[in-house]
KOLSE-564677 format. One record per residue (C-alpha): x, y, z; residue number from 1; residue in three letters. Coordinates in Angstrom, 2 decimals. Example, Ala and Ser with C-alpha at 12.3 -4.5 7.8 and 13.67 -1.06 7.14 Angstrom:
<pts>
12.30  -4.50  7.80  1  Ala .
13.67  -1.06  7.14  2  Ser .
</pts>
This chain:
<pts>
0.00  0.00  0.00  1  Unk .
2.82  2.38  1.01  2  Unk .
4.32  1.24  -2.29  3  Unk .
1.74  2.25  -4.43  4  Unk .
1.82  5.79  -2.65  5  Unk .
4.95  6.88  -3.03  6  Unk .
4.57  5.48  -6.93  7  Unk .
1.38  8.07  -7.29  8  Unk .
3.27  10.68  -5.47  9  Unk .
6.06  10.58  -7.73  10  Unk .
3.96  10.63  -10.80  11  Unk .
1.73  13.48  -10.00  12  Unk .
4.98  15.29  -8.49  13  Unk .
6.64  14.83  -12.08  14  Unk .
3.23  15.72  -13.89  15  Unk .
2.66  18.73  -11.70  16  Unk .
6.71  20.09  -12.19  17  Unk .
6.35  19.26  -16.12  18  Unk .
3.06  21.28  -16.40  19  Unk .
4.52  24.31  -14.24  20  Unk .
7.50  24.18  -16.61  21  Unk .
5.20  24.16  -19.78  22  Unk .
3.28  27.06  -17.87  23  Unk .
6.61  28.98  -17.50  24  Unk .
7.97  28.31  -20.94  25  Unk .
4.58  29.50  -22.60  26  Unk .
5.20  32.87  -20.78  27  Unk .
8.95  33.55  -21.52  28  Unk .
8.13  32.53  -25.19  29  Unk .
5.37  35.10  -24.90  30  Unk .
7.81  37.60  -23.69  31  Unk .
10.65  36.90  -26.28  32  Unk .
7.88  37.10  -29.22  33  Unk .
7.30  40.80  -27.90  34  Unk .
11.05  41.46  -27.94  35  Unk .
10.72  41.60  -23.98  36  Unk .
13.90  39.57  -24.16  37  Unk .
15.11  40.52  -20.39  38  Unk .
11.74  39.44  -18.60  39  Unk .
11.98  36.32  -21.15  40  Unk .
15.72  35.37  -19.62  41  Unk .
14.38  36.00  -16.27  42  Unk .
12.11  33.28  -16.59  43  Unk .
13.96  31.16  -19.36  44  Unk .
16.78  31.18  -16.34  45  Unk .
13.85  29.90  -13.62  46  Unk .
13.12  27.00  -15.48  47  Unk .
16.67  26.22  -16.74  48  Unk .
17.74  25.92  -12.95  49  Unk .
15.11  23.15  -12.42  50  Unk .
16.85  21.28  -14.63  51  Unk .
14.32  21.40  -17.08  52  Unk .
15.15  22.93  -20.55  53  Unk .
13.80  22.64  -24.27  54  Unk .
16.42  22.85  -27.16  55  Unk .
14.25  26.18  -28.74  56  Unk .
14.63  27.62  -25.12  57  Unk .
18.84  27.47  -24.89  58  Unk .
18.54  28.72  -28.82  59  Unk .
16.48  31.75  -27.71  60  Unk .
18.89  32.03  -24.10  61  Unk .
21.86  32.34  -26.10  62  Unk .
20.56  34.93  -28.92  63  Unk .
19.30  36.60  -26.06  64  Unk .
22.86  36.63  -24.44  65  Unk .
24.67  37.32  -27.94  66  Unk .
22.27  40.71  -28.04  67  Unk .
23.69  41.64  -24.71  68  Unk .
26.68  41.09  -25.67  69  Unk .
28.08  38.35  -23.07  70  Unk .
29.35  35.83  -25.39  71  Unk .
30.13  33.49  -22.55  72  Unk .
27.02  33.36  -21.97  73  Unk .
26.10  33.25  -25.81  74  Unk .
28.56  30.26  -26.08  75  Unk .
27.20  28.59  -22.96  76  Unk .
24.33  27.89  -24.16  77  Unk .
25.01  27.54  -27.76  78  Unk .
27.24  24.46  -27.04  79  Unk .
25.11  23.04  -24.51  80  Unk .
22.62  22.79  -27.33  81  Unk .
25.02  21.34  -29.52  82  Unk .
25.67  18.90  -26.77  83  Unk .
21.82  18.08  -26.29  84  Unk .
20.88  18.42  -30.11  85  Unk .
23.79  17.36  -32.09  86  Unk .
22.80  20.29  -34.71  87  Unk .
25.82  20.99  -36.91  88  Unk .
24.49  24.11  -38.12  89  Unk .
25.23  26.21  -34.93  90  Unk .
28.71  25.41  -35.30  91  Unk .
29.09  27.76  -37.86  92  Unk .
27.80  30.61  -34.63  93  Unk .
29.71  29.08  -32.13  94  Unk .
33.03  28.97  -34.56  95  Unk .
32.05  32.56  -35.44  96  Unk .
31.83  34.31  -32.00  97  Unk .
35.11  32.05  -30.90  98  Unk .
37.03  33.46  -33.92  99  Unk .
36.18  37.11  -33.68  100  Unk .
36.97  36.70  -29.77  101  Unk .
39.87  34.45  -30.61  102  Unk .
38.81  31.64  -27.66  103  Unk .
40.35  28.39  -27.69  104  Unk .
38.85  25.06  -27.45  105  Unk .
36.24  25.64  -30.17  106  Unk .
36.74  23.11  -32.41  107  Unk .
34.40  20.31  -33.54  108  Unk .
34.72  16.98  -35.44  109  Unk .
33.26  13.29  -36.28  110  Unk .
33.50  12.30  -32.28  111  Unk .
32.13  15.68  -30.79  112  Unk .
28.96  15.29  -33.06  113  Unk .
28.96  10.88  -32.50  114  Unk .
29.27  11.96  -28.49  115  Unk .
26.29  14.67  -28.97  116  Unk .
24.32  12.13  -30.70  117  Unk .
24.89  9.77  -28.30  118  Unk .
23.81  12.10  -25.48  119  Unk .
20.65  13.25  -27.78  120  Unk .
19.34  9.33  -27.88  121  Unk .
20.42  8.87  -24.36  122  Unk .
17.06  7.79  -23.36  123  Unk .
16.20  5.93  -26.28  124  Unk .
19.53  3.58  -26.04  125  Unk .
18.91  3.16  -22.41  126  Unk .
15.69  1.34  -23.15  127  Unk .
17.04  -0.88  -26.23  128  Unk .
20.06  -1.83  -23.59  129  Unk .
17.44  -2.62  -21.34  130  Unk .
15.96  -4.28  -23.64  131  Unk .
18.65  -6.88  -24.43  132  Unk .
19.68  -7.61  -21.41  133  Unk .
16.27  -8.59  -20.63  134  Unk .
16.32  -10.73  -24.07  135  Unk .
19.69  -12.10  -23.32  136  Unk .
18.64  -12.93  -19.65  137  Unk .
15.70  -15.01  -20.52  138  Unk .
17.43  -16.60  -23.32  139  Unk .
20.43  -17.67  -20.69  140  Unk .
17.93  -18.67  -17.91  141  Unk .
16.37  -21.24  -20.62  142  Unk .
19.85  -22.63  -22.04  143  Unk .
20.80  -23.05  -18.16  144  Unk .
17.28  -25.30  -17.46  145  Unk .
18.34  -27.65  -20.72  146  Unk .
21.62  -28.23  -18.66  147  Unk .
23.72  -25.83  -21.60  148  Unk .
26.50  -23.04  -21.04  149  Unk .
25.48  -20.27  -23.16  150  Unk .
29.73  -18.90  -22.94  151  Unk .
28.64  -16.08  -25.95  152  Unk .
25.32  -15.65  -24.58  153  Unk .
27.07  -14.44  -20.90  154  Unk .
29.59  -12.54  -22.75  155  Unk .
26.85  -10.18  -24.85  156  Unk .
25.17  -9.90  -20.99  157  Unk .
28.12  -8.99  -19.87  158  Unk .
28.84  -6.12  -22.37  159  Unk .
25.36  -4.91  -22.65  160  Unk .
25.39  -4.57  -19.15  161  Unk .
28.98  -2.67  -19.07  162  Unk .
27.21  -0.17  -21.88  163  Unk .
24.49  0.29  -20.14  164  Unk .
26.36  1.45  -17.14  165  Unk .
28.25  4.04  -19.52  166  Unk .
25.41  5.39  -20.59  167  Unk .
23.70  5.77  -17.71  168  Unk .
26.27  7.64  -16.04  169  Unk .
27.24  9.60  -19.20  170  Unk .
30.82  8.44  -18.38  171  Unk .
31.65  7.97  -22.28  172  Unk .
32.04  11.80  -22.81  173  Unk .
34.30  14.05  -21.71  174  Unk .
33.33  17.57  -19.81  175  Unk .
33.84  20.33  -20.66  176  Unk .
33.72  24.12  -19.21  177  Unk .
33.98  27.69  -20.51  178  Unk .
35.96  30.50  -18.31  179  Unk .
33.64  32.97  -17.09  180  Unk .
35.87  35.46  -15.69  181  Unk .
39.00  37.90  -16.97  182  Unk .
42.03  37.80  -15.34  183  Unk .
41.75  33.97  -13.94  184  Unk .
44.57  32.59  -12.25  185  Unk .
45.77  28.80  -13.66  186  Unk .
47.97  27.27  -10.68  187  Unk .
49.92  23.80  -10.85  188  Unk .
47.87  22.71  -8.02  189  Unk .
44.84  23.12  -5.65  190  Unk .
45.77  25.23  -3.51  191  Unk .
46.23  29.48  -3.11  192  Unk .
49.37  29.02  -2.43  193  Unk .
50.38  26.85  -5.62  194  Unk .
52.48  28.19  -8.34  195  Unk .
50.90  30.04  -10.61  196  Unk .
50.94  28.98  -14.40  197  Unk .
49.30  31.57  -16.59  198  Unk .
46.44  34.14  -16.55  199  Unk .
43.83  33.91  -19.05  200  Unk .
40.51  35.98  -20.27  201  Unk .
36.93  34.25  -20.33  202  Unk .
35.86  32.33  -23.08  203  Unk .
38.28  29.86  -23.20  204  Unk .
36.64  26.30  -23.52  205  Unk .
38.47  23.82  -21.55  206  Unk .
38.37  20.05  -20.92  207  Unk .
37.52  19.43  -16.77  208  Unk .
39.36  16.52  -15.38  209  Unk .
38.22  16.59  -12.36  210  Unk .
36.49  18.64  -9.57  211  Unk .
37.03  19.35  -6.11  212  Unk .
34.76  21.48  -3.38  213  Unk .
37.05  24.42  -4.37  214  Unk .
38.85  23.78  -7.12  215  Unk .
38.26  22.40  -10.92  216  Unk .
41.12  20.41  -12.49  217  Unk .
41.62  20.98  -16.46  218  Unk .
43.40  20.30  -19.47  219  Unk .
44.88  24.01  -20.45  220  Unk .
47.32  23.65  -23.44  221  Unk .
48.22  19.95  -22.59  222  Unk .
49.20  20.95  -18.93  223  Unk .
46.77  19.97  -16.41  224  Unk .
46.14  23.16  -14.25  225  Unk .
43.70  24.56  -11.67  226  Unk .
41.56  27.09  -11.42  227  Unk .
38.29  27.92  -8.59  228  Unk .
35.54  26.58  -9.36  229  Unk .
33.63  30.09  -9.53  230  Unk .
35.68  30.87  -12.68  231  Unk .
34.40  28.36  -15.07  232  Unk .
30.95  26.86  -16.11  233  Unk .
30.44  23.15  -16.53  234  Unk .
28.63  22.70  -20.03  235  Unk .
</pts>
């Protein structure tokens, strides 16, 4: 009985957030049609720190950003589209506003758009995964009740299984992070009192290697450096 309660709690609680995000999304499109594009961020940005966030919405977030002009901002959310849509044809704006600001780190091929498309049909791969292992576990239980070792069998369970642990954890793709701030310090290690290694603008996209309370580890010009966590956003 408890069961089923929490189950009907959790879908009403999910139906009840998605319909208050559709609610929200309906207004800040209202506002962006009527070129009200700063009340339209305002509540673009509400729903984007739910977690909750349409492809159109990070289009309109980062024209909205480009018109201010913060293109850290701009390029936030125009890669984090990228990431979610695997559209090619906003690397052409993304290239653009990285050129004219000469960033670094903007540069896309064959595995940046196979990794977007991955993370695109996340969802969708999940459930075939799912899928066959289910398949493969049946088919295994059966071979085991006519007294046969189904070796190949185990081995496809095995891998399935491995995927599907990838790709639930997004562990097959690298993170990445822009620098939001001028003037940030790159140290050898995590700590103020480390030696400092360069100083560098925002803009810059970077690969993270790790992250700390305090500090984010990254790949800066082959040299793995750090830098607060404050002065870069995770895409």
């Amino acid at each position: 009985m408890i069961l089923r309660l929490i189950v009907v709690f959790i879908f009403f609680g999910s139906f009840f957030t998605s319909s208050a995000n559709e609610d929200l999304q309906s207004q800040a499109d209202s506002l962006f049609a009527q070129q009200k594009y700063t009340e339209a961020f305002q509540v673009y940005e509400t729903i984007f720190q739910s977690g909750n966030f349409s492809e159109s919405m990070l289009l309109k977030m980062a024209f909205i950003k480009d018109g201010l002009g913060n293109y850290v901002d701009a390029l936030y959310y125009l890669d984090l589209y990228y990431k979610n849509s695997a559209d090619k044809s906003v690397v052409d704006k993304i290239e653009e506003l990285s050129n004219e600001k000469n960033l670094a780190g903007y540069s896309y091929n064959d595995s940046h758009f196979f990794m977007a498309l991955l993370n695109k049909y996340r969802k969708q791969l999940q459930l075939l995964l799912v899928a066959i292992a289910i398949f493969l576990a049946v088919y295994i239980f059966k071979k085991k009740q006519l007294n046969e070792k189904p070796i190949t069998a185990s081995f496809f369970q095995l891998v399935t299984l491995g995927a599907l642990l990838l790709v639930a954890n997004n562990s097959y793709e690298n993170t990445y992070g822009i620098i939001s701030e001028n003037s940030t310090l790159l140290r050898n290690g995590p700590s103020a009192g480390a030696e400092p290694v360069e100083m560098v603008n925002k803009g810059h996209k970077v690969t993270v290697l790790s992250r700390s309370d305090v500090w984010t580890k990254i790949n800066w010009d082959g040299e793995e450096v750090y830098l607060r966590n404050g002065k870069i956003k995770i895409i």
